[in-house]
ZABA-604488 format. One line per 3 residues: for each residue y, x, z of C-alpha. Coordinates in steps of 0.2 Angstrom, whole numbers, plus 5000, padded with zeros to 4 digits. Layout:
BEGIN
Y/X/Z | ... $
//
This chain:
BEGIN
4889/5026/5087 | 4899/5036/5097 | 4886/5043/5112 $
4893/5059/5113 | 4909/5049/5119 | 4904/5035/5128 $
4896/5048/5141 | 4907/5058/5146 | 4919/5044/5153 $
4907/5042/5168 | 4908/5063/5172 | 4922/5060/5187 $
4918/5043/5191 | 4902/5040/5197 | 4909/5030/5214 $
4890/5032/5220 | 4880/5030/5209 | 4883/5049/5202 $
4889/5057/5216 | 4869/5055/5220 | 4860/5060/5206 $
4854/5078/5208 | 4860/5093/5195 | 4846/5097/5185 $
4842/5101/5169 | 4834/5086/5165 | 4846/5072/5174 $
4853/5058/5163 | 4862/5065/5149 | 4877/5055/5156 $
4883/5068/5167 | 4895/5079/5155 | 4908/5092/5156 $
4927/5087/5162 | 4932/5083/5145 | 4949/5065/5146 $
4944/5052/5132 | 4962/5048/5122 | 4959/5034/5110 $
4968/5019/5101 | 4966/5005/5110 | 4955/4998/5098 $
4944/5013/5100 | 4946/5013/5118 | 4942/4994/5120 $
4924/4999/5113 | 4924/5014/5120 | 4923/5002/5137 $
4910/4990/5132 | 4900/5003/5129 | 4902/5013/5143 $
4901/4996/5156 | 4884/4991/5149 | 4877/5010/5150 $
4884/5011/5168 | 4876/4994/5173 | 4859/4998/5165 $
4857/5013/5173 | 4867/5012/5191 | 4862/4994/5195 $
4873/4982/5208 | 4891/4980/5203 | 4901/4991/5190 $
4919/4993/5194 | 4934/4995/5184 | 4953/5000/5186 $
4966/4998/5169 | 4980/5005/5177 | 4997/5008/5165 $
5016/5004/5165 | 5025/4987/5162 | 5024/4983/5144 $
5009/4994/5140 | 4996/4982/5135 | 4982/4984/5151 $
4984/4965/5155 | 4979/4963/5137 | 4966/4976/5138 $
4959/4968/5152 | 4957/4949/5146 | 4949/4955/5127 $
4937/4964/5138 | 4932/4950/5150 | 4931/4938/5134 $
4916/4950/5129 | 4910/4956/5146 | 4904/4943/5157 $
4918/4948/5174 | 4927/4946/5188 | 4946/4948/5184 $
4957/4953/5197 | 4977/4954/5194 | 4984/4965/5207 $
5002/4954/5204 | 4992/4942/5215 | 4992/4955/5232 $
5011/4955/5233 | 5017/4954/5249 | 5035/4948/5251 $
5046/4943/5239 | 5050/4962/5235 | 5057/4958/5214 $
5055/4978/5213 | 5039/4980/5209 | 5038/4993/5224 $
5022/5001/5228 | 5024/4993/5245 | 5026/4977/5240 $
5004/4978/5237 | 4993/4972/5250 | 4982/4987/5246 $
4972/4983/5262 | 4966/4967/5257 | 4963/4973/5239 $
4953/4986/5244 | 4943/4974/5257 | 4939/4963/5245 $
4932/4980/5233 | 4922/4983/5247 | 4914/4966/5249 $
4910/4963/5231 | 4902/4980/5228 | 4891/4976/5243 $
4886/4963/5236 | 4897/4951/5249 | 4906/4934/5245 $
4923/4937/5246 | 4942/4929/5248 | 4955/4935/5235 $
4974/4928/5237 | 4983/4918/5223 | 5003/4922/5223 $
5016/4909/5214 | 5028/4918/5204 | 5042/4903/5206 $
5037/4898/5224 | 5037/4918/5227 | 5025/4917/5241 $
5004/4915/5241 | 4999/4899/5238 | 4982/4901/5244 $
4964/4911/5240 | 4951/4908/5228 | 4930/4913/5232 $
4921/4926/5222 | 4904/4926/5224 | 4897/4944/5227 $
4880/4939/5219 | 4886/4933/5200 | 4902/4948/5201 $
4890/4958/5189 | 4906/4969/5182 | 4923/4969/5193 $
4940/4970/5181 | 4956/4978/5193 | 4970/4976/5181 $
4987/4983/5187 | 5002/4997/5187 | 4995/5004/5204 $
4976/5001/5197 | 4972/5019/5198 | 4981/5023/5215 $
4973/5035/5225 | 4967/5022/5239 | 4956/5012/5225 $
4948/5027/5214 | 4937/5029/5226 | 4930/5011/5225 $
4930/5012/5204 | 4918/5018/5194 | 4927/5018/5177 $
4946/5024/5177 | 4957/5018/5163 | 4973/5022/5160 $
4986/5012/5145 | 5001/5017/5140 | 5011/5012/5126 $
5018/4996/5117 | 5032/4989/5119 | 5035/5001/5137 $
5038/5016/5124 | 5046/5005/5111 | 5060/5000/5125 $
5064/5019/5129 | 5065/5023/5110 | 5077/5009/5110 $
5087/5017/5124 | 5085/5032/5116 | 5092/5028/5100 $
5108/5018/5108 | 5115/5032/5121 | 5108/5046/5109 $
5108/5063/5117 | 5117/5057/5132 | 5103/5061/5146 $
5086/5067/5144 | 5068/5058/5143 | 5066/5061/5160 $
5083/5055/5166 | 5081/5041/5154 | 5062/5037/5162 $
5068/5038/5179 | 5083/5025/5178 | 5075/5010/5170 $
5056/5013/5174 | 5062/5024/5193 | 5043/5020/5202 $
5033/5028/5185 | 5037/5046/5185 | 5033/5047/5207 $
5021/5034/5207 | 5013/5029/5191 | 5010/5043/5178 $
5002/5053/5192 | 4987/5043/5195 | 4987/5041/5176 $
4979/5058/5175 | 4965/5051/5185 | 4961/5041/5168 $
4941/5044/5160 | 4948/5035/5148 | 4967/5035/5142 $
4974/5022/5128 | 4989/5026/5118 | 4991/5008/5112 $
5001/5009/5096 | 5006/4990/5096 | 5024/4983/5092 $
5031/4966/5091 | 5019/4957/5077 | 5022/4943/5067 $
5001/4944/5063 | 5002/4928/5077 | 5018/4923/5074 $
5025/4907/5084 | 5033/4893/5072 | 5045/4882/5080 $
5054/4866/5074 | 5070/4861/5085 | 5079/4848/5084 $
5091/4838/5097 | 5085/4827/5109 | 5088/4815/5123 $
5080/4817/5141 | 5062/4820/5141 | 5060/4801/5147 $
5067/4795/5132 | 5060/4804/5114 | 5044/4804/5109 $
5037/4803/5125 | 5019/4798/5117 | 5018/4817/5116 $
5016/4817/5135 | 5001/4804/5133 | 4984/4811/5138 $
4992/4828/5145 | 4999/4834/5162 | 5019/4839/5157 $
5025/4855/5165 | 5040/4862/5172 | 5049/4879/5170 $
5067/4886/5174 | 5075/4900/5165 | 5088/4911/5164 $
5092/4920/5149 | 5102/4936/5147 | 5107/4947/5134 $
5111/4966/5137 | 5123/4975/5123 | 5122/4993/5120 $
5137/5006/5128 | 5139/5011/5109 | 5142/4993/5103 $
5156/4985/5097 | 5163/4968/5103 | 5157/4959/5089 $
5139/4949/5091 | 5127/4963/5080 | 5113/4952/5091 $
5098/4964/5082 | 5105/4977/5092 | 5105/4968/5110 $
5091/4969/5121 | 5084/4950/5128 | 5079/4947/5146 $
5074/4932/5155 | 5071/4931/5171 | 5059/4916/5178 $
5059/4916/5198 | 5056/4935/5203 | 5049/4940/5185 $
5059/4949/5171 | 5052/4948/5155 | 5060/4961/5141 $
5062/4959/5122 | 5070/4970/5110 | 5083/4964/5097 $
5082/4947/5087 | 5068/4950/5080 | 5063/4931/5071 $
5062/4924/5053 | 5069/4909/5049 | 5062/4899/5034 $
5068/4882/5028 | 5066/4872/5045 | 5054/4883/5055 $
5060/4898/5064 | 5047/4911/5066 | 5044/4924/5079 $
5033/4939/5083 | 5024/4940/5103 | 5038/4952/5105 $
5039/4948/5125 | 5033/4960/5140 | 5037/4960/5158 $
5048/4974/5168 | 5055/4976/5185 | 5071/4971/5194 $
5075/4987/5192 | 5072/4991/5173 | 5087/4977/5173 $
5099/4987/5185 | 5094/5005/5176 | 5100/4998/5158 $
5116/4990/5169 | 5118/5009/5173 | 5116/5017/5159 $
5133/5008/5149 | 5123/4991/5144 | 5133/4976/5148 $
5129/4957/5148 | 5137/4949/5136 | 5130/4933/5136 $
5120/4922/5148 | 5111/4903/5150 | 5101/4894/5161 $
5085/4884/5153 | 5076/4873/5162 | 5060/4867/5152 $
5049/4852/5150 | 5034/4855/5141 | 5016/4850/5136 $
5003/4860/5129 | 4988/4853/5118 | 4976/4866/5107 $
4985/4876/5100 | 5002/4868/5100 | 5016/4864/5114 $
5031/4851/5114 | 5045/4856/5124 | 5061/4850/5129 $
5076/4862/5133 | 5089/4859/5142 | 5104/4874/5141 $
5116/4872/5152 | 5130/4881/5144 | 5129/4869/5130 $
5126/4852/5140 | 5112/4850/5129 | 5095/4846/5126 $
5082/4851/5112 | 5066/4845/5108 | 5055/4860/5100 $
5038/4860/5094 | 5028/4877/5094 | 5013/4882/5088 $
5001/4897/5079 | 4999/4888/5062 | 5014/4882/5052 $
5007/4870/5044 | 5000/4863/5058 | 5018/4862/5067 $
5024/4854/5053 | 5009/4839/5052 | 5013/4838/5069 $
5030/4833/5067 | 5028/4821/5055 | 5014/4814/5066 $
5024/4810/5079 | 5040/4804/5068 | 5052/4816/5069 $
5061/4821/5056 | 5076/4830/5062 | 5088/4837/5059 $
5083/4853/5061 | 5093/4867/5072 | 5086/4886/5064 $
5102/4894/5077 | 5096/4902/5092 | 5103/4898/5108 $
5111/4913/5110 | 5118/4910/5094 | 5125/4892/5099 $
5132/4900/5114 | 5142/4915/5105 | 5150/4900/5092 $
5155/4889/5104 | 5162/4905/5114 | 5171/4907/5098 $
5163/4925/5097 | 5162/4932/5079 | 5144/4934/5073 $
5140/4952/5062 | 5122/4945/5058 | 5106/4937/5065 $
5096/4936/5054 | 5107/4949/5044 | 5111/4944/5028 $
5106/4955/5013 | 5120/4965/5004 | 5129/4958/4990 $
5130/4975/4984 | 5120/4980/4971 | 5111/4999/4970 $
5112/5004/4951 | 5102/5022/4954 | 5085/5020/4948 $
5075/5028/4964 | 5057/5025/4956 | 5058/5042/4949 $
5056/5051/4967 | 5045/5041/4975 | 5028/5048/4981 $
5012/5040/4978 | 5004/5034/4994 | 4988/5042/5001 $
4973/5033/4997 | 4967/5039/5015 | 4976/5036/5030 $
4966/5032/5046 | 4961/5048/5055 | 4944/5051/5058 $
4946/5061/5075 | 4949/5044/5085 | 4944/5053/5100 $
4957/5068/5106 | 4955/5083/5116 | 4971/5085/5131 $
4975/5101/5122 | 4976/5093/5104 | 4990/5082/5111 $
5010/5093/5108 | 5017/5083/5123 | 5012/5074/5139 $
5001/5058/5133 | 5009/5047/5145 | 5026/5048/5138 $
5035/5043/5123 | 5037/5052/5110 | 5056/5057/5105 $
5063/5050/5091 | 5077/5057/5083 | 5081/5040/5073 $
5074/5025/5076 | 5071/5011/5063 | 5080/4997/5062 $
5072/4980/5067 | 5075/4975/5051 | 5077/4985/5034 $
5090/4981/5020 | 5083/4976/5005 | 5094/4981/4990 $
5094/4976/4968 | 5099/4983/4952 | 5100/4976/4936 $
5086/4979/4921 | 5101/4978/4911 | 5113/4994/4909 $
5128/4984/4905 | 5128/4976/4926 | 5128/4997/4931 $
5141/4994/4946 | 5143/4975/4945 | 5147/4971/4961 $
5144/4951/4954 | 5127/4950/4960 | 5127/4931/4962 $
5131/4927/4941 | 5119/4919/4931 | 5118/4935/4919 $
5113/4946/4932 | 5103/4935/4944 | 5089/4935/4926 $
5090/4956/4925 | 5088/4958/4945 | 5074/4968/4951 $
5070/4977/4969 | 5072/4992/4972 | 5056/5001/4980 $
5056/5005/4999 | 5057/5024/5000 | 5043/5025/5014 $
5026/5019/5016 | 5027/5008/5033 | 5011/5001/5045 $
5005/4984/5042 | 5015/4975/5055 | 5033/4980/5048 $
5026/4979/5031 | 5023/4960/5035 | 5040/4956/5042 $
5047/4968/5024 | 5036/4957/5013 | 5043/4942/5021 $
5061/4948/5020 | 5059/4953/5002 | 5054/4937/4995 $
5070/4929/5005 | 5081/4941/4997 | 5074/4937/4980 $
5075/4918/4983 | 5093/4921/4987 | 5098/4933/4974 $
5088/4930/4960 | 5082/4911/4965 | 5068/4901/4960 $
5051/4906/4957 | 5047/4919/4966 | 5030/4928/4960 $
5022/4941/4973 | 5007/4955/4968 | 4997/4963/4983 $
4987/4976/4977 | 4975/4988/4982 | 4957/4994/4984 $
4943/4983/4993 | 4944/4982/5011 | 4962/4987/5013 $
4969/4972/5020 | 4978/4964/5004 | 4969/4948/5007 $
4973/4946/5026 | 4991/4951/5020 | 4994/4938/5008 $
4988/4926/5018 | 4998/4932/5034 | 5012/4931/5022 $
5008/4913/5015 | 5009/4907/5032 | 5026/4911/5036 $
5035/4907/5021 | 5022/4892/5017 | 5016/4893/4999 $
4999/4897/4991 | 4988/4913/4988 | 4978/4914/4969 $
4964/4928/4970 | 4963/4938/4955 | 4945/4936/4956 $
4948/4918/4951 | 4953/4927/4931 | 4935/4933/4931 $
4926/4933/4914 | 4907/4925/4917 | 4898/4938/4905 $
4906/4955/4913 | 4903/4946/4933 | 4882/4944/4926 $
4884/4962/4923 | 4891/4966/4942 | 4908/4973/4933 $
4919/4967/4946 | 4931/4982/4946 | 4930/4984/4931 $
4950/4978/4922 | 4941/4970/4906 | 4932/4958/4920 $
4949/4948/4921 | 4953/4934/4910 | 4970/4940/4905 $
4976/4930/4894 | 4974/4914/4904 | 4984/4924/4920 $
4997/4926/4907 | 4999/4908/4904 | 4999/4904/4920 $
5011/4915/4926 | 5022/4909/4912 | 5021/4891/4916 $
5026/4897/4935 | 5040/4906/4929 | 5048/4890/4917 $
5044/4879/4930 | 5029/4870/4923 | 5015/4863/4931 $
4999/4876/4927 | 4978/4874/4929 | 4974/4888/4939 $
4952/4893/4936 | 4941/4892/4952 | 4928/4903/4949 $
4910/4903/4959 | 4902/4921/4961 | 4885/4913/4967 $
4883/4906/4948 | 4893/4918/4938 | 4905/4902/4930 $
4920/4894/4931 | 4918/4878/4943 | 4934/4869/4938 $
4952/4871/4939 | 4967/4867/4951 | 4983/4863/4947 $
4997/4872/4952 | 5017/4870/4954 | 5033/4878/4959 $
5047/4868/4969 | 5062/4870/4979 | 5050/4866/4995 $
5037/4880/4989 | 5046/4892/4976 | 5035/4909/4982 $
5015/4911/4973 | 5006/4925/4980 | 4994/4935/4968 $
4982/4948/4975 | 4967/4957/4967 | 4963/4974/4965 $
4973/4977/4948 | 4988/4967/4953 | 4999/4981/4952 $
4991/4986/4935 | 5006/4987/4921 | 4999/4974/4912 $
5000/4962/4926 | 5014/4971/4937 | 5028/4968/4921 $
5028/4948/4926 | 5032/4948/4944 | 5044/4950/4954 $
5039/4958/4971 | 5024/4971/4970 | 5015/4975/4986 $
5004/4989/4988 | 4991/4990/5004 | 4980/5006/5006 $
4967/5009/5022 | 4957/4997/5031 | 4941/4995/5031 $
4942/5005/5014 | 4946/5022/5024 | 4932/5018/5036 $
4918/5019/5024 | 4923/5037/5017 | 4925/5042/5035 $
4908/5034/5042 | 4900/5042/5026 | 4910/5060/5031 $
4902/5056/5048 | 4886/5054/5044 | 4885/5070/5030 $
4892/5082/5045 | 4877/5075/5058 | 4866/5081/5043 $
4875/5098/5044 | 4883/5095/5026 | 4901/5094/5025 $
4908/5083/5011 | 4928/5082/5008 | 4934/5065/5010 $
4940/5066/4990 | 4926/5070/4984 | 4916/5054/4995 $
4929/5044/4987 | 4927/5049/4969 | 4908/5044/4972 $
4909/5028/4981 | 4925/5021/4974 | 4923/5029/4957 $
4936/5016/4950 | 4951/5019/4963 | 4958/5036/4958 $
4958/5032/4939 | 4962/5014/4937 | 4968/5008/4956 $
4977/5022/4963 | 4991/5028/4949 | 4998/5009/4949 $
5002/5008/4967 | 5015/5022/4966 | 5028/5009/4957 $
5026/4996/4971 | 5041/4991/4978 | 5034/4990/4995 $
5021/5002/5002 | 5010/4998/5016 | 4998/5008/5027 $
4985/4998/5036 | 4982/5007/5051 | 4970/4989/5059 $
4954/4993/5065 | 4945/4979/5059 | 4928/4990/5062 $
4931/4992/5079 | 4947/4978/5086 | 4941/4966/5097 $
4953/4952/5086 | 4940/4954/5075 | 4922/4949/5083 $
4911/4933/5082 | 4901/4929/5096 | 4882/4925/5091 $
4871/4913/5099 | 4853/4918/5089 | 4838/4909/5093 $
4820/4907/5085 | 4814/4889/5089 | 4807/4881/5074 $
4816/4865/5071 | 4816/4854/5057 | 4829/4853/5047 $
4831/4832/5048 | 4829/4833/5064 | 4846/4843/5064 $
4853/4828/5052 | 4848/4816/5066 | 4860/4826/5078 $
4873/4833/5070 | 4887/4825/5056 | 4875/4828/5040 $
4894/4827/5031 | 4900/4844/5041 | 4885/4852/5032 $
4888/4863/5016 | 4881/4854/5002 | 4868/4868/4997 $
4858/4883/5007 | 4866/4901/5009 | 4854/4912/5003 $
4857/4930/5005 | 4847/4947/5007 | 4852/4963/5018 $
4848/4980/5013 | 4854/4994/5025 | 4856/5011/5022 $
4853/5027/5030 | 4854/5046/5028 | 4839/5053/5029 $
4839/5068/5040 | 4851/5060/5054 | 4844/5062/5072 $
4837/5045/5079 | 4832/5049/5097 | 4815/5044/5094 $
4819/5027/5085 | 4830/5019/5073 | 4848/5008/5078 $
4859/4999/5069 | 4873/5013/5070 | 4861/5024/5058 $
4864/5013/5044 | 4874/5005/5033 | 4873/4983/5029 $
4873/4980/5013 | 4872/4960/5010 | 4871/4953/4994 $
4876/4933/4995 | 4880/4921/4982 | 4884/4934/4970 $
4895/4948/4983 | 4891/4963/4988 | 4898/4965/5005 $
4898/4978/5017 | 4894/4978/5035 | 4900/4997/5045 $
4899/4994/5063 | 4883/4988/5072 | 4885/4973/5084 $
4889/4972/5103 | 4875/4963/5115 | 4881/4954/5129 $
4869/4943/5138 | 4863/4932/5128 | 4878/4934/5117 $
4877/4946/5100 | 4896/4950/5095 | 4898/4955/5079 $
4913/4961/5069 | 4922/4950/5055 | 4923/4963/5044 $
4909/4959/5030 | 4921/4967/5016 | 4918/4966/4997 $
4912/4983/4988 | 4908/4982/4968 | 4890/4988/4964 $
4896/5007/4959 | 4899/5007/4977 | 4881/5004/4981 $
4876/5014/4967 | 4889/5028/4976 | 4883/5027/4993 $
4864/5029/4985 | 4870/5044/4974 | 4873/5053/4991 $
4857/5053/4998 | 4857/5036/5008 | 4840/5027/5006 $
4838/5006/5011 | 4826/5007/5026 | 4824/4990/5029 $
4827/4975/5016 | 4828/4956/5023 | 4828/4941/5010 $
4835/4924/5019 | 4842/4907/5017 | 4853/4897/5028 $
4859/4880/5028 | 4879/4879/5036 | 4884/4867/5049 $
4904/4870/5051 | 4913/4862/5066 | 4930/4867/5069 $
4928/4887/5072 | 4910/4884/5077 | 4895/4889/5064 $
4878/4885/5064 | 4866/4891/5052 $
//
């Protein structure tokens, strides 16, 4: 897929194996010009497979790695997503501290034993790696790593790429980003134009400039890692108080080893603040033994009984503490938390003790809020419920006045119509050059880029009434205006994960301004994200998601009209959405692709514990649909921009140039005429810049094998009642331009997958990753209409190979067999 790419990260590497080969004309066409890779770090995550399994192929003996990059800049995460997929040795350089040294110092890393221990591995030797304990702050002991089985060696750390281990690394990668530049943007934005960036850098991250960014520039490979606080896999709590851990619900403990943890909690207000507790604007640390971990503002939900929080955490240095100290930002408030906890799957139950408060809390946690709340009622607690933060509970029994946390939306309606000046999004924003050259970049890659405003962790939502005669009523909460109030549109487009945590807020306000139900539309074309959205969405607020493609008319779906508006059964939508809004139980259709029909109907009700429905489609934003809700939502990108760019892609290795608009107007025939010119009236628009092609949050690992086995003799071992009632029968075409150079022979990144299954047509972009025995495949099988077929075969592509099969479907947990 990206060949060109992939080879020139081993130019300056090479620790042997290419410091060796001979410079000929006909050496392996690894062995590139000096050219840095800069990539997204979903990019760069492939980008490193791929380069790992070329280098192991052809070098033999142990591949070594180095992902070096500031606190906060997602190399630790980098790291584990790539030994989930690479069969490795991870080695955290946190565990060659020497000392008790809290600064993070260079000298504070045994480099000596780190780079023995390189040594011995790469020679094939067993070896003895330390283990340090963060709360004992000492070493604890050493673990073994067998030389043999090291077939790839991970070193993740902020001195990764010092000078004393490139040498011993064949792959250099350098990360830098997240929530590292999302903290100096924050300081930024507080002490404005007091100091510059470099001043800023040098008092609360002092060792990077010296120490860190110059071995940065040693990077083959260099990650901008765009990602911020998310509430994609968000954390759902349920707190209540609580006696002693010996004494509640202490069935909880049965079965798993409880745990013990002690922290202490600071919060850090900015020189410009003013006394009163604006908590969004503080910047959180907690310190836990001799590690400092860093979160930025208040940034949570809270919804009914569960309070809802991104992984908005990273950890710092001692002395990113004492740099904000000396830039103007004060403590204003601080707490010591000593914790109790068990964790089980996917859920924890903790109990809090904060000393400021005299109190303790039993807290639930988990990924799933549905899940959180079964557990709950599993283990018989029903509250009550505490939503307040601690922080919060402290400042009220300080008597401290509280601004807002969450902030409350304004009473204050806006009455000028902003619809009229607000710009229809781009159909296309992803960028097709993923991969940058150093002189494309305006400034130095490793630092942050200046903001002149920041935006605020949480937007303000405002109303106005369809009703002239409420211009200027500052009465938003009467009856009379609370049934004419409507949004008003966002004037920017924002990325996926704000959008999220906008969508969210939006349907609060309404439920507080406008009240109960509250009726959402998500639209946008296939493969843009709306689906994942709606359901990120239904997850936090807790209520249900109706496809569109539920309305569909059995005659037009046996003609393959699925984008086609007529398909939809408007008049029963109507009805529906009428019974939602009056409060009255409605029949929602189910509707099977596979057979073309209507398989029954499911009933569907708004109440005061569920008041929000969710509809997404493709024409959910179309005027006839659009006038009948309350929040529309539109979602452009995805998947959806990936196709016109791998098309543009493969038109230029043809030597043909093709304009993006003009692959759109033939793939997507429907979107500029019928999809695109609703979106522009959405109230909220969002760019989804995920790369759902490439992310490694988005792979299934495959176990294939070709053994002939009966299929009762499956029945005898696995629970026949977790097999799908009939077989999956599907057929795969893939595509290809003819004309494109194959080297010889023909790959999976040539073409294009087409499958056509139980009435879908979906679409497969990127080939799979092998590993070992292991095929890992992307989850991105997105739905396409057959004009886009019909498009893709317009432009020259030709189906090459054409498979016809049929599965049966064993389903256990998050394991598949077919």
């Amino acid at each position: 897929m990206d060949d060109g790419v992939v080879q020139r990260v081993f130019e300056e590497g090479g620790r042997d194996y290419f410091q060796q080969q001979p410079s000929t004309s006909s050496s392996s066409p690894s062995i590139l010009q000096s050219l840095p890779v800069h990539a997204s770090f979903d990019h760069g995550y492939y980008l490193l497979v791929k380069s790992i399994q070329e280098l192991r192929e052809k070098k033999g003996g142990i591949v070594t790695v180095g992902i070096g990059g500031p606190s906060g800049s997602g190399k630790t995460s980098l790291a584990e997503k790539l030994a989930s997929v690479i069969g490795c040795t991870l080695i955290s350089m946190e565990n060659y501290r020497v000392g008790v040294d809290e600064g993070n110092d260079l000298d504070s890393i045994d480099f000596d034993a780190l780079v023995q221990n390189l040594q011995d591995l790469t020679e094939g030797k067993d070896t003895l790696i330390p283990m340090f304990d963060y709360q004992q702050k000492n070493r604890i002991g050493s673990k073994v790593i067998k030389g043999a089985s090291s077939g790839v060696v991970i070193v993740d750390g902020t001195y990764a790429l010092d000078a004393r281990l490139r040498s011993l690394l064949d792959i250099r990668v350098a990360v830098v980003g997240g929530v590292h530049f999302s903290l100096i943007s924050k300081v930024q934005y507080d002490i404005g134009d007091s100091c510059s960036l470099d001043s800023l850098i040098d008092s609360i991250f002092p060792l990077f400039r010296k120490h860190i960014e110059p071995d940065l520039h040693h990077a083959q490979i260099r990650i901008n890692n765009r990602f911020v606080s998310s509430f994609r896999e968000a954390i759902y709590k349920l707190k209540c108080r609580s006696e002693a851990p010996g004494a509640c619900s202490i069935s909880a403990f049965q079965g798993n080893e409880a745990q013990t943890d002690n922290f202490i909690e600071m919060y850090l207000r900015p020189p410009s603040a003013t006394e009163e507790a604006r908590i969004n604007d503080w910047i959180k640390m907690r310190q836990s033994g001799i590690r400092y971990y860093l979160s930025i503002g208040d940034q949570r939900i809270v919804d009914k009984n569960f309070i809802i929080r991104p992984k908005a955490e990273f950890e710092v240095g001692r002395m990113t503490l004492g740099g904000l100290l000396d830039l103007g930002y004060s403590v204003v408030a601080s707490y010591k938390r000593a914790s109790t906890y068990v964790v089980y799957g996917n859920l924890s139950v903790s109990f809090e003790t904060i000393d400021t408060l005299d109190e303790t809390f039993m807290v639930l946690r988990g990924t799933n809020r549905k899940t959180v709340g079964a557990e709950a009622l599993r283990m018989g607690i029903n509250g009550p419920w505490i939503t307040k933060s601690y922080l919060e509970m402290v400042l009220e029994k300080k008597g401290v006045p509280r601004l807002n946390t969450p902030p409350l939306f304004p009473n204050t309606p806006t009455t000028s119509n902003q619809e009229s000046v607000i710009a229809a999004p781009r159909p296309i924003r992803t960028n097709p050059n993923l991969v940058m050259k150093l002189e494309d970049l305006s400034q130095p890659w490793t630092r942050s880029p200046t903001k002149s405003k920041m935006e605020p962790v949480l937007a303000t939502w405002h109303f106005i009434s369809s009703d002239p005669s409420h211009a200027g009523s500052s009465v938003i909460g009467s009856s009379s205006f609370r049934d004419t109030v409507k949004l008003v549109p966002m004037p920017d487009s924002y990325d996926f994960d704000r959008g999220l945590l906008l969508s969210v807020q939006a349907i609060q306000a309404l439920l507080e301004n406008k009240g109960l139900p509250v009726i959402v539309g998500i639209g946008g074309p296939s493969g843009s994200g709306k689906t994942s959205l709606a359901h990120k969405m239904a997850n936090i607020v807790g209520c249900e998601v109706v496809s569109l493609e539920s309305y569909f008319k059995s005659e037009q779906v046996k003609d393959f009209k699925y984008d086609d508006f007529s398909s939809l059964d408007l008049s029963l939508l109507s009805k529906n959405i009428s019974d939602i809004r009056n409060g009255r139980r409605t029949k929602v259709p189910i509707f099977d692709l596979e057979t073309g029909a209507r398989s029954g109907f499911k009933e569907l009700e708004v109440s005061e514990d569920c008041g929000v429905i969710i509809f997404e489609g493709v024409y959910a934003l179309h005027p006839e649909i659009r006038k009948s809700l309350d929040l529309w939502i539109a979602v452009v990108g995805g998947v959806h921009s990936h196709l016109i760019s791998r098309v543009q892609r493969d038109k230029s290795r043809m030597g043909c140039f093709m304009s993006q608009n003009d692959i759109m107007m033939t793939v997507f025939p429907m979107f500029q005429q019928h999809i695109e010119p609703h979106l522009v009236h959405a109230h909220l628009k969002i760019r989804n810049d995920f790369d759902p092609v490439l992310s490694p949050e988005s792979s299934l690992f495959v176990l294939k094998s070709n053994k002939q086995v009966a299929y009762q003799d499956i029945l005898k071992i696995l629970d026949p009642a977790k097999f799908c009632s009939s077989a999956q029968n599907f057929i795969d075409m893939y595509l290809r331009l003819p004309g494109i150079p194959t080297n010889g022979q023909l790959t999976e990144s040539d073409c294009i997958r087409v499958r056509i299954c139980e009435g879908r047509f979906a679409l497969l972009i990127r080939e799979p990753l092998r590993e070992g025995n292991f095929i890992i495949q992307p989850k991105v099988d997105f739905d396409i209409s057959i004009s886009t077929v019909a498009g893709l075969l317009n432009l020259g592509y030709q189906a090459v190979a054409y498979i016809e099969a049929s599965a049966f479907i064993y389903q256990d947990g998050k394991v598949r067999l077919l």
